[in-house]
N, C-alpha and C positions, 0 to 999 in steps of 0.2 A: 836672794833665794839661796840659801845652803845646798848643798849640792856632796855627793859621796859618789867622787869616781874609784873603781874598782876591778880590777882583776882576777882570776882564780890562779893558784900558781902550784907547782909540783916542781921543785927543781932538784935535776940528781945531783951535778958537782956543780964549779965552779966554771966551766966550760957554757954550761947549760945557763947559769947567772949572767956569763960575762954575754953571751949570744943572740941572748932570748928578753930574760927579764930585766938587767940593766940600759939594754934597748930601748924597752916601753916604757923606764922607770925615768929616763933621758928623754925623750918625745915628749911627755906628758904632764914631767914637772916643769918642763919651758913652756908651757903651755900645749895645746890652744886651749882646752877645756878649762872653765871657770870653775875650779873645784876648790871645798875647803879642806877635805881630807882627801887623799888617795894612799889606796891600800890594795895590798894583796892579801887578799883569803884564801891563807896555806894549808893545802891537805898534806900534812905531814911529812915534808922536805928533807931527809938524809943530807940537806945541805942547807945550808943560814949564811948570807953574806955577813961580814964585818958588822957590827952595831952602829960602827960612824958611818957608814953609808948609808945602809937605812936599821932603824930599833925593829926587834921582833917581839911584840907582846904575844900572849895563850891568847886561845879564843876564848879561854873562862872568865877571861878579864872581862871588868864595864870599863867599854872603850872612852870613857867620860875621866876615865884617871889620868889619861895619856894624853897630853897637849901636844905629840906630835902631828903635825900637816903631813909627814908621811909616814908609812909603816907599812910593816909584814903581823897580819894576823893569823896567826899558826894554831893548825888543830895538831893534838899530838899525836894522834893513832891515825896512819892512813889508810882510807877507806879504798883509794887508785879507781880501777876502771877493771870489769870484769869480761865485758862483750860489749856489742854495739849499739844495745840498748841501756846495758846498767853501766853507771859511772856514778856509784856514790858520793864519791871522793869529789866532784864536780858540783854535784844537787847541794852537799852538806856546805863548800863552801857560797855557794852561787845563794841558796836561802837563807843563809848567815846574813847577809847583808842588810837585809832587815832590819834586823837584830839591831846591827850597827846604827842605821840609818835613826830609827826609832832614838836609841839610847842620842845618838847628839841633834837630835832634834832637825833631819834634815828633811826638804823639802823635796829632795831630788835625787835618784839615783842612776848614774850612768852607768853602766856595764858593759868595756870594751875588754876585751882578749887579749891574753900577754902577746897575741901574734897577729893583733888587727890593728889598724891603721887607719886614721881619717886623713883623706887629701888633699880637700878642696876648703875652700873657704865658706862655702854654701852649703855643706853637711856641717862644720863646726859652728857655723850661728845656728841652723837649726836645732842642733843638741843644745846649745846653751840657752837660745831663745825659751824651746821648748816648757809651755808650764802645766799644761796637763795632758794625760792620756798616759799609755804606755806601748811605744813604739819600738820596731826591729827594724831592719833592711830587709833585702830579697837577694838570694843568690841565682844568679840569672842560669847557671850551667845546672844546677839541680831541681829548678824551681821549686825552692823552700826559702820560708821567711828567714834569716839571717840573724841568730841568736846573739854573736861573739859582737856585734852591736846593738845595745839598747837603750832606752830612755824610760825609766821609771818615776813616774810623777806624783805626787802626793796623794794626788784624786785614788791614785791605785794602789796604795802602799794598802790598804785594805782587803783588797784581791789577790797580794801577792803573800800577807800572810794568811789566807785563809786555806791559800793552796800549798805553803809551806803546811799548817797545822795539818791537812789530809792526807797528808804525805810524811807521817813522825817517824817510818822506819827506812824513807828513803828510797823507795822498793817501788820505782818507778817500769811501766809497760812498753815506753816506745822513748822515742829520742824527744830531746825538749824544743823542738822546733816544732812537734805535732801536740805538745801538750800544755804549753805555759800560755796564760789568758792574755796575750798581749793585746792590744786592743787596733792598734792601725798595722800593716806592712806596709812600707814606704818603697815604691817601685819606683821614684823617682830620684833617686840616686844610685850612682855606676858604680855597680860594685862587685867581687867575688872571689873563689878561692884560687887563686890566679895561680901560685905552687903547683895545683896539681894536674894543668893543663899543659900536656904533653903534644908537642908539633912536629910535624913533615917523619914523622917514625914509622909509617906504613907497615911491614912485619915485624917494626921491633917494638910496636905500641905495649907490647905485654910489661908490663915491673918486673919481672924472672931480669930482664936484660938491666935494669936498673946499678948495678953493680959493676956493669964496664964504663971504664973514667971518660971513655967518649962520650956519654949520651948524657956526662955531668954538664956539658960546656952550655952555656946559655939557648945557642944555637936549636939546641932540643926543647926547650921550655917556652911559654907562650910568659912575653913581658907582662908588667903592670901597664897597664894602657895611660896615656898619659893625661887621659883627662877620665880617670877613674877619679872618684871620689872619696873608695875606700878600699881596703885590701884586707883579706884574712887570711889565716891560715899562711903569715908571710913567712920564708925562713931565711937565712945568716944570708942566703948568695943576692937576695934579691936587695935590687936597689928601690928606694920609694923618691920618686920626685913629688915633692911638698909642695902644694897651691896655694896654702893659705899666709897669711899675714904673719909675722913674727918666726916662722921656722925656715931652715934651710933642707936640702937634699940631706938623705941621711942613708 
């Protein structure tokens, strides 16, 4: 089964590369995911790491010229994020994929977030296993289905361009957790945005206090649970302990 796992990336400098996407770009080309390509679909990044580390092709390109197993697919005009319901910049690269998927003839598309993370060994056979339908998670703190995890399967790559095609100026109503046709939410794996759970802060719960270096120290933040399965929305301070076969703590 071919297989296109994927990304969406926006990176400002080299800080943001070394932090965020050489993280995910680390996790994911050691495995666990059975992938034939993995890419990032860049909304036009003021920042390109090195070519020897990873090649950055145009998204005008047919990704069928490029024999790399890894890449950065880069739109040249960024579209970014204007509110909390429009994020062009996100839609254009997230239904790109497609695109992709289509041109090298894959049967599978995975779609994890430069900031999410699989933990366990039971969430990475089910992505891999996985042959049809098109699946998300669930974020247990907000109860919404869980986007920055998905499985897109061949059965659907027909669904997913149909709602790309009705969607050609990008000019989406609500967030994509309420609007893309996944077909299962999968509530049996532990998972959430674990960063933005804040503890024992009683009147300094507010973000205003976010800025004094005490409320930085772990102490304040609610861990990755240790038999979480997945994490999103991870950032630089949080540590992930890894359950599955072939990876270490990272």
């Amino acid at each position: 089964m071919k297989t296109l796992l994927f990304c969406t990336s926006y990176i400002r400098d080299a800080d943001a590369w070394q932090t965020r996407y050489q993280r995910w770009l680390d996790f994911y080309c050691n495995g666990p995911i059975h992938a034939d390509k993995t890419l990032m679909i860049d909304d036009g990044s003021p920042y390109l790491p090195p070519a020897e580390i990873i090649p950055t092709v145009p998204a005008s390109r047919d990704i069928r010229e490029h024999d790399h197993a890894v890449g950065i697919v880069r739109f040249e005009q960024n579209l970014g994020r204007q509110s909390m319901t429009r994020y062009p910049g996100w839609w254009r690269s997230f239904l790109h994929a497609h695109t992709i998927a289509a041109a090298m003839g894959a049967d599978k598309i995975v779609h994890i977030e430069s900031d999410a993370y699989l933990l366990s060994q039971a969430l990475v056979d089910f992505v891999n296993e996985t042959h049809t339908g098109w699946h998300v998670m669930w974020a247990q703190r907000y109860e919404l289905p869980e986007t920055a995890v998905q499985i897109i399967c061949r059965d659907q790559f027909d669904a997913l361009e149909a709602f790309k095609n009705a969607h050609p100026d990008l000019n989406f109503t609500d967030i994509a957790e309420r609007l893309l046709p996944f077909t299962s939410v999968n509530r049996h794996f532990k998972g959430d945005r674990y960063s933005e759970f804040k503890r024992r802060r009683g009147i300094f719960r507010s973000r205003k206090f976010d800025f004094i270096p005490i409320f930085q120290h772990d102490f304040f933040w609610e861990p990755i649970p240790p038999d979480a399965d997945f994490a999103t929305q991870v950032v630089k301070r949080q540590k992930l302990a890894v359950r599955h076969s072939g990876a270490t703590s990272r």
